[in-house]
C-alpha positions as CSV (number, residue, x, y, z in Angstrom):
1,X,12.8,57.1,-85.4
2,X,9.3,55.9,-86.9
3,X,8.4,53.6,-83.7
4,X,7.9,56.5,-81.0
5,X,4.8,57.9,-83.1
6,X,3.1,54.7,-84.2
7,X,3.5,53.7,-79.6
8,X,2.0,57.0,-79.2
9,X,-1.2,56.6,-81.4
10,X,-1.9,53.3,-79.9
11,X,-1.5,54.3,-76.3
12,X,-4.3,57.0,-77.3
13,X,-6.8,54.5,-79.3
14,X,-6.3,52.1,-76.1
15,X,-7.4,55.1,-74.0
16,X,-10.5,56.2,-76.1
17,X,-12.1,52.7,-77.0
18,X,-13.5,52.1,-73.0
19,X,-15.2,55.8,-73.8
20,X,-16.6,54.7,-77.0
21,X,-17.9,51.7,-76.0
22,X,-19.8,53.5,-72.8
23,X,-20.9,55.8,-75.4
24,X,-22.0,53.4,-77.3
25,X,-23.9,51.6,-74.2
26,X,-24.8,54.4,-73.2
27,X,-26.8,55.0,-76.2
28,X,-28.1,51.9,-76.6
29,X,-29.5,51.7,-73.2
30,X,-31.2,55.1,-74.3
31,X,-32.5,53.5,-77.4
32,X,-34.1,50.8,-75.3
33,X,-35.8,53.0,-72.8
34,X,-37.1,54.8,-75.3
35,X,-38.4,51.7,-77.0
36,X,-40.0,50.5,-74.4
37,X,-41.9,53.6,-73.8
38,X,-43.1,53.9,-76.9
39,X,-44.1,49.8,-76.5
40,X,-46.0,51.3,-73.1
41,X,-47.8,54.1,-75.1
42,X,-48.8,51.6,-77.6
43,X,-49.8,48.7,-75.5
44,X,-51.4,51.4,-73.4
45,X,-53.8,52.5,-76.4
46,X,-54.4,48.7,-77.0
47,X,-55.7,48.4,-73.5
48,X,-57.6,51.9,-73.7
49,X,-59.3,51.0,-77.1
50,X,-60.0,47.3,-75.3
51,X,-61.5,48.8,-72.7
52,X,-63.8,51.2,-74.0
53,X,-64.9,48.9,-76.9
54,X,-66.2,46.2,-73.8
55,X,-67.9,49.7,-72.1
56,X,-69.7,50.3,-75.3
57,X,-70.6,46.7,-75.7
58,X,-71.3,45.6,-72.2
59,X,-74.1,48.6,-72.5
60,X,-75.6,47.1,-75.9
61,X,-76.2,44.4,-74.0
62,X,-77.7,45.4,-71.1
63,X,-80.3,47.2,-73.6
64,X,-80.5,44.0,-75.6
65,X,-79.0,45.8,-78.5
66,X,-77.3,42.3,-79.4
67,X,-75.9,42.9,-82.7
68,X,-74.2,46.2,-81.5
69,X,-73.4,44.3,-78.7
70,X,-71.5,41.3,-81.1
71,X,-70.0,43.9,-83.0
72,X,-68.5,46.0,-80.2
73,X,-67.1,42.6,-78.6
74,X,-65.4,41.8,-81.6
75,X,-63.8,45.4,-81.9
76,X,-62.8,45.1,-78.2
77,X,-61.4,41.6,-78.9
78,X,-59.0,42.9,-81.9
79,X,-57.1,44.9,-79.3
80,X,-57.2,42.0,-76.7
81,X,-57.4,38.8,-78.5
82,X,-57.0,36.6,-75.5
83,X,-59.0,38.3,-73.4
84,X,-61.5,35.7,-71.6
85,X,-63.7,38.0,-70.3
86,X,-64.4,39.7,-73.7
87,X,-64.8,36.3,-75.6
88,X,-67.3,35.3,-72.5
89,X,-69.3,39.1,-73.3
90,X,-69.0,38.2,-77.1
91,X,-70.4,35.0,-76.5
92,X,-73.6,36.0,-74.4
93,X,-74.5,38.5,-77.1
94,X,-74.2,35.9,-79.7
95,X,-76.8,33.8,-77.5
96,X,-79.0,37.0,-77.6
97,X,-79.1,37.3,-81.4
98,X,-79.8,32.9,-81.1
99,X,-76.4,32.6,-83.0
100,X,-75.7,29.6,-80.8
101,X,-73.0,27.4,-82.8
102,X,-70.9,30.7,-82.8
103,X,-71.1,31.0,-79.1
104,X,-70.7,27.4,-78.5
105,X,-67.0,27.5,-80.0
106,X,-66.2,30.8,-78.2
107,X,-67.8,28.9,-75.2
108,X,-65.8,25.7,-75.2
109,X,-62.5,27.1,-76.1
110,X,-62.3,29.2,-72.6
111,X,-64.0,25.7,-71.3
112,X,-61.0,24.6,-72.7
113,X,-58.7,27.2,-71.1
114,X,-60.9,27.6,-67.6
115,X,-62.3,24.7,-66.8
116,X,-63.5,26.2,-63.3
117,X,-65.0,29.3,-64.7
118,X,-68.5,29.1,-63.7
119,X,-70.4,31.4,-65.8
120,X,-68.8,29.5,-68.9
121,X,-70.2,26.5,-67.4
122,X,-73.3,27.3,-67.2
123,X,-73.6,29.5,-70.4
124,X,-72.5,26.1,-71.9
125,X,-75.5,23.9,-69.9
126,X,-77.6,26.7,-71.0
127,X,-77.0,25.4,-74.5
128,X,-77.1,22.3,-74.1
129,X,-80.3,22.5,-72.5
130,X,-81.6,24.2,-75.3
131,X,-80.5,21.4,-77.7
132,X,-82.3,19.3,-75.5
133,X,-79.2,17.4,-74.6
134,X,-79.9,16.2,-71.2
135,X,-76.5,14.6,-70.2
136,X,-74.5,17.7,-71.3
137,X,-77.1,19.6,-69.5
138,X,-76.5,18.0,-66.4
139,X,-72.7,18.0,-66.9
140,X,-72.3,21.6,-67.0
141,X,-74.8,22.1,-64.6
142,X,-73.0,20.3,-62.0
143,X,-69.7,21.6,-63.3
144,X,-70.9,25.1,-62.7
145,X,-72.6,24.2,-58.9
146,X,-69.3,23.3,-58.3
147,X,-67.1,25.6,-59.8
148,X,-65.5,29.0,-58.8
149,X,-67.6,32.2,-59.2
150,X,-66.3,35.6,-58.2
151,X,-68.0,37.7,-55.5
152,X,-70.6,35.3,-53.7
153,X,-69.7,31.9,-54.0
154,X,-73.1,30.1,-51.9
155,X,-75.3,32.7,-53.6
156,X,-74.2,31.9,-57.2
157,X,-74.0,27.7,-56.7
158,X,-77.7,28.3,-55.0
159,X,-78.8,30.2,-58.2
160,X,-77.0,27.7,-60.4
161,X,-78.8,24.7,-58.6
162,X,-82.4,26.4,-58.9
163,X,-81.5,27.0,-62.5
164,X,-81.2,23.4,-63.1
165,X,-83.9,22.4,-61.0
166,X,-86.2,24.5,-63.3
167,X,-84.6,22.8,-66.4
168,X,-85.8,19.1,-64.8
169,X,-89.2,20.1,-64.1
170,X,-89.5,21.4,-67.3
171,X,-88.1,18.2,-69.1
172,X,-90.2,16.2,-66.1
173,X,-87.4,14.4,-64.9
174,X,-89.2,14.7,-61.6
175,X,-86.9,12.2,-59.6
176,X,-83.6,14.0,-60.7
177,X,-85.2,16.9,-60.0
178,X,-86.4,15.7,-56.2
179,X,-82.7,14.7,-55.4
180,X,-81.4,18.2,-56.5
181,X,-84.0,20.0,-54.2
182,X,-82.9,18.1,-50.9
183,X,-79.6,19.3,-51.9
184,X,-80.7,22.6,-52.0
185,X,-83.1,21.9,-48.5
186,X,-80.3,21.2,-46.9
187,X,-78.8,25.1,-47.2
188,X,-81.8,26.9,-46.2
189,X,-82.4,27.6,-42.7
190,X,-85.8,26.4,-41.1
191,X,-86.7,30.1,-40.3
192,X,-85.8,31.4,-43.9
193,X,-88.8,33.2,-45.7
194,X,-87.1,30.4,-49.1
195,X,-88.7,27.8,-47.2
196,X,-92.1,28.6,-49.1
197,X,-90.0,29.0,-51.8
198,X,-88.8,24.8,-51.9
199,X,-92.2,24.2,-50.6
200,X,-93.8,24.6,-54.3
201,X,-91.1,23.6,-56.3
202,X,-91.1,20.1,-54.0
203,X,-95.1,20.3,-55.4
204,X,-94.0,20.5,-58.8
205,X,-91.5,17.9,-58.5
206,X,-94.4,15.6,-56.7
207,X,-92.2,15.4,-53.2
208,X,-95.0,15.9,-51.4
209,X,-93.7,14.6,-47.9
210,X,-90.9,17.4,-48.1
211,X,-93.5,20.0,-49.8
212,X,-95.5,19.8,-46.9
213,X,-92.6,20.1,-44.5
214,X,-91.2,22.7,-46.3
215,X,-94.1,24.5,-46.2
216,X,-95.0,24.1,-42.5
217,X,-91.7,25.4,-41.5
218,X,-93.0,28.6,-43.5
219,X,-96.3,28.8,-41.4
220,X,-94.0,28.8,-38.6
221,X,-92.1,32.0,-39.6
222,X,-95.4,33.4,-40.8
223,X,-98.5,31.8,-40.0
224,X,-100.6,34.4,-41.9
225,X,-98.6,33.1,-45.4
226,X,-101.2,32.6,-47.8
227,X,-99.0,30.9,-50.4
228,X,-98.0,28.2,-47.4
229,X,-101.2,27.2,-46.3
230,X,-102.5,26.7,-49.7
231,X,-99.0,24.7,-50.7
232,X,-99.4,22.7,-47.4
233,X,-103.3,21.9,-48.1
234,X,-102.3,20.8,-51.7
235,X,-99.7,18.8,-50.4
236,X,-101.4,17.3,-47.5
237,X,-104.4,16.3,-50.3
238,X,-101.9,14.8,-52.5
239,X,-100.9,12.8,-49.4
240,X,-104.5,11.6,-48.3
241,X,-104.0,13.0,-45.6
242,X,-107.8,14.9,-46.2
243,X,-108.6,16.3,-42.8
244,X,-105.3,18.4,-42.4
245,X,-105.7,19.2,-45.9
246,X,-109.3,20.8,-45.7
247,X,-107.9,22.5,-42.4
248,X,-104.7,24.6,-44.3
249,X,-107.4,24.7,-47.4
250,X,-109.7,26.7,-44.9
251,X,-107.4,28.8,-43.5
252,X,-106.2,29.6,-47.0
253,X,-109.7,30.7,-48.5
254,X,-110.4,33.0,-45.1
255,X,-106.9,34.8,-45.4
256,X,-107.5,35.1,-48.9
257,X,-111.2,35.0,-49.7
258,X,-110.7,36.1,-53.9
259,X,-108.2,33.2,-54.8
260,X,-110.4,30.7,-57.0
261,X,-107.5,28.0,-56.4
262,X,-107.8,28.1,-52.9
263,X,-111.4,27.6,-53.4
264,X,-111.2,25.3,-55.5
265,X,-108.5,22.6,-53.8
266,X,-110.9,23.5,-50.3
267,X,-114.2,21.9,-52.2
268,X,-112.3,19.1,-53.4
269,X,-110.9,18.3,-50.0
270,X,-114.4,18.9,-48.8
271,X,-116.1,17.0,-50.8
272,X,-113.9,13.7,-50.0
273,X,-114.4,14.3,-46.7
274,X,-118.2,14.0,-47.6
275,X,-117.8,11.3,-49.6
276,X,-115.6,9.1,-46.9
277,X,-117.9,6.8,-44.5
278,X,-114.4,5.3,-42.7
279,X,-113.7,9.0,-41.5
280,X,-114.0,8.5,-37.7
281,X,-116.4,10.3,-35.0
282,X,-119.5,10.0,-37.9
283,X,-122.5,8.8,-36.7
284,X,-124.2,5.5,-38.2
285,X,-126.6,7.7,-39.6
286,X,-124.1,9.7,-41.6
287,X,-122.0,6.4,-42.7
288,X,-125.7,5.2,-44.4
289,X,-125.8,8.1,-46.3
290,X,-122.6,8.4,-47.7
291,X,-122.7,4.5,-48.7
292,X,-126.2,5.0,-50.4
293,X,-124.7,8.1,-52.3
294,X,-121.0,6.4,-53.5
295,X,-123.3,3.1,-54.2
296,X,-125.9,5.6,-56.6
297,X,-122.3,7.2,-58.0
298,X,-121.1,4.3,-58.8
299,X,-124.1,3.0,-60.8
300,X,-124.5,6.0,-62.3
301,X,-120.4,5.4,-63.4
302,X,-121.7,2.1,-65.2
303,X,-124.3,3.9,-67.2
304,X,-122.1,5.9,-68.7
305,X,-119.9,3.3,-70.2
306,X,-120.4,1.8,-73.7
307,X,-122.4,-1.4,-73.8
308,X,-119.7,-3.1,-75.9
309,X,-116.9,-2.2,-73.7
310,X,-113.4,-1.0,-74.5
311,X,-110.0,-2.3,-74.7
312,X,-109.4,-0.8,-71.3
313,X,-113.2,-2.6,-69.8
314,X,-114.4,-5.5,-71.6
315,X,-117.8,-5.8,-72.2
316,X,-117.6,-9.0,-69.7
317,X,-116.1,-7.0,-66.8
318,X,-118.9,-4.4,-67.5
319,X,-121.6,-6.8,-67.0
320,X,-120.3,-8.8,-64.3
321,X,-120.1,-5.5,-62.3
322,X,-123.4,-4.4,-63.3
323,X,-125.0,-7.9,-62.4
324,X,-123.4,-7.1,-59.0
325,X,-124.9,-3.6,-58.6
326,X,-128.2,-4.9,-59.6
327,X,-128.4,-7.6,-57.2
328,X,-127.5,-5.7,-54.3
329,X,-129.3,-2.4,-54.9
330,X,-133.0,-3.4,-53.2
331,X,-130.4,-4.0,-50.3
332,X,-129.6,-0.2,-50.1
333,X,-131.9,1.5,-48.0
334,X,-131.4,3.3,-44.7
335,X,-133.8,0.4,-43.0
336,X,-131.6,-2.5,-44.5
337,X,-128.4,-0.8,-43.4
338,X,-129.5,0.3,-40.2
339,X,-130.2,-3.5,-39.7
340,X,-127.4,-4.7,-41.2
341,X,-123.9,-2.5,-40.6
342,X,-121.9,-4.7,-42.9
343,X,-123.9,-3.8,-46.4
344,X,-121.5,-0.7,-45.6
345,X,-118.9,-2.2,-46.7
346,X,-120.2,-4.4,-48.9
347,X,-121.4,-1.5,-51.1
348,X,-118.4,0.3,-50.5
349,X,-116.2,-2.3,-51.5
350,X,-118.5,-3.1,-55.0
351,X,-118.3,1.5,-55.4
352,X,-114.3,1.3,-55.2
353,X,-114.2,-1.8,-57.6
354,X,-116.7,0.0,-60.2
355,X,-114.5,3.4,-59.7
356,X,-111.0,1.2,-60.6
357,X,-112.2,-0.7,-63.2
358,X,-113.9,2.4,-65.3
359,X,-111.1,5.3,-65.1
360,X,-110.5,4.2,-68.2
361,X,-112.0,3.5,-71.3
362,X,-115.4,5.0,-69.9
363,X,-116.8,8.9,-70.2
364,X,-114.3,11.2,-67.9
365,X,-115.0,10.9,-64.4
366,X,-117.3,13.4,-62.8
367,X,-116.0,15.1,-59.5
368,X,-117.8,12.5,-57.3
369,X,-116.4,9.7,-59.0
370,X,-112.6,11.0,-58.5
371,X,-113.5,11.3,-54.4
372,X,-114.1,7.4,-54.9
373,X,-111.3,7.0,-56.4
374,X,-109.6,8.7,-53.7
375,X,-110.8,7.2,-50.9
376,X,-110.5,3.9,-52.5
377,X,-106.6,4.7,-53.3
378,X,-106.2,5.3,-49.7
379,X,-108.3,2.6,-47.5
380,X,-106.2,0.5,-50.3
381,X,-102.7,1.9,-49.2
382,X,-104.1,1.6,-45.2
């Protein structure tokens, strides 16, 4: 009689336990949706707090407020603590304030992370370059040429390249520095207002071949370009070549009749000229005088120079050269040279020697004596 009651409150525990356990999933599955909202809302302020941290500190910044800017980074970076774009911020106003071992280890541990980040490369040269380490310098450098950079790619490599070309000229690693601008040459267009731009830093760097070229493609674009025909004139001096120097020299003082370094390189390349009998289409009259004038230069060189001599000009080498001056000086006349052409070079020849031997360990050459020494440079290289 028992049985039929027990059957009964089974059948009905059987039929509730699928609704309890929907219930119960039901209510989990509530529980997690709310959860996660509330995981949302908070990683949502996170993100908020980040975010208006960075505002506050990317302004600091910009006003070179760097300690504001430091602390403002590092209040953004509690609510994002990976973020690589606030650790680069944090870094840059670390810089600002010359904290530089700080930045270094925010800098190499997204190095670490991003190794094709190209602003963290180049912060990293940056510091290198101020620890005068010229290896890492270079490493970096060239990482950051090469690596990726949002927005515009050929406009931030070209920046990065000038960047490092100023960092060789200023360490006066001139060759390095000549081999990074024909890298650069070779992405600027012949008609682009830069080329006056490569012109001077190819002077800087002493390529004078490519300065020159550089620059002549500018007086193409712009023949009126005062800072081209000056570059060009300094470049062409630097190369001997004196006539197409005192030309762009010319030009250079009439478009700009003010600028005292125009006048100046113009009188130097003048004055070689003047001081050059090999220059062709001068008369024998005008080659006599500008022998008689290098051959009174030149003994007025040896005047100048102790009596005992130097390490640099023994006292030996000073009176053999005198004895040679001496001996042909009633020789220089303009009767003798008109009868006899080849004192010319005779005295030349005996000006250049005096010029090369007394650079050095004599009184500092006067303006005359460096036009010998240029023209004896180049009828030496010819």
């Amino acid at each position: 009689m028992a049985k039929g009651p027990r059957r009964l409150d089974l059948s009905r525990y059987l039929r509730r336990k699928p609704l309890d356990l929907a219930l119960l999933t039901g209510l989990a599955v509530v529980a997690f949706v709310f959860v996660e909202g509330l995981s949302r809302i908070y990683f949502a302020q996170q993100r908020s707090l980040a975010e208006r941290w960075s505002a506050r500190g990317t302004a600091d910044l910009k006003a070179q407020n760097y300690p504001a800017a430091v602390a403002d980074f590092r209040s953004s970076l509690l609510y994002a603590r990976d973020n690589g774009i606030y650790q680069l911020d944090l870094a840059e106003a670390l810089l600002g304030m010359k904290r530089t071992d700080e930045a270094y280890n925010y800098l190499i541990n997204l190095w670490e992370r991003e190794p094709e980040n190209g602003m963290v490369n180049l912060e990293l040269a940056r510091i290198a370059a101020q620890r005068e380490d010229t290896h890492q310098a270079l490493r970096f450098y060239h990482d950051a040429i090469y690596a990726t950079w949002p927005g515009n790619q050929e406009e931030e490599t070209q920046n990065c390249r000038l960047e490092l070309i100023h960092y060789l000229l200023r360490s006066h690693a001139l060759a390095q520095a000549q081999a990074e601008l024909m890298a650069l040459e070779a992405n600027i267009p012949d008609d682009s207002p830069e080329q006056v731009q490569l012109g001077q830093l190819f002077l800087q760097a002493q390529g004078y071949q490519q300065a020159l070229h550089a620059f002549q493609l500018g007086l193409r674009s712009n023949r009126r370009n005062h800072e081209a025909m000056l570059g060009a004139g300094m470049a062409a001096f630097q190369l001997g070549l004196y006539p197409a120097a005192e030309r762009y020299l010319r030009d250079a003082v009439i478009t700009s009749p003010h600028d005292a370094q125009s006048m100046t390189w113009f009188k130097k390349a003048r004055f070689v000229l003047e001081t050059d009998p090999y220059l062709p289409d001068l008369s024998e009259v005008q080659k006599n005088r500008i022998a008689l004038n290098a051959f009174a230069t030149a003994g007025n060189r040896l005047k100048v120079c102790p009596a005992q001599g130097s390490p640099a000009v023994p006292a030996a080498v000073l009176q053999g050269l005198e004895q040679q001056w001496t001996k042909l000086k009633p020789q220089m006349t303009e009767w003798r040279l008109r009868r006899n052409p080849d004192l010319v070079n005779t005295a030349m020849d005996l000006a250049f020697q005096i010029e090369r031997q007394t650079v050095i360990g004599c009184a500092a050459p006067t303006q005359a004596d460096q036009a010998l020494l240029l023209i004896a440079n180049l009828h030496e290289e010819n």
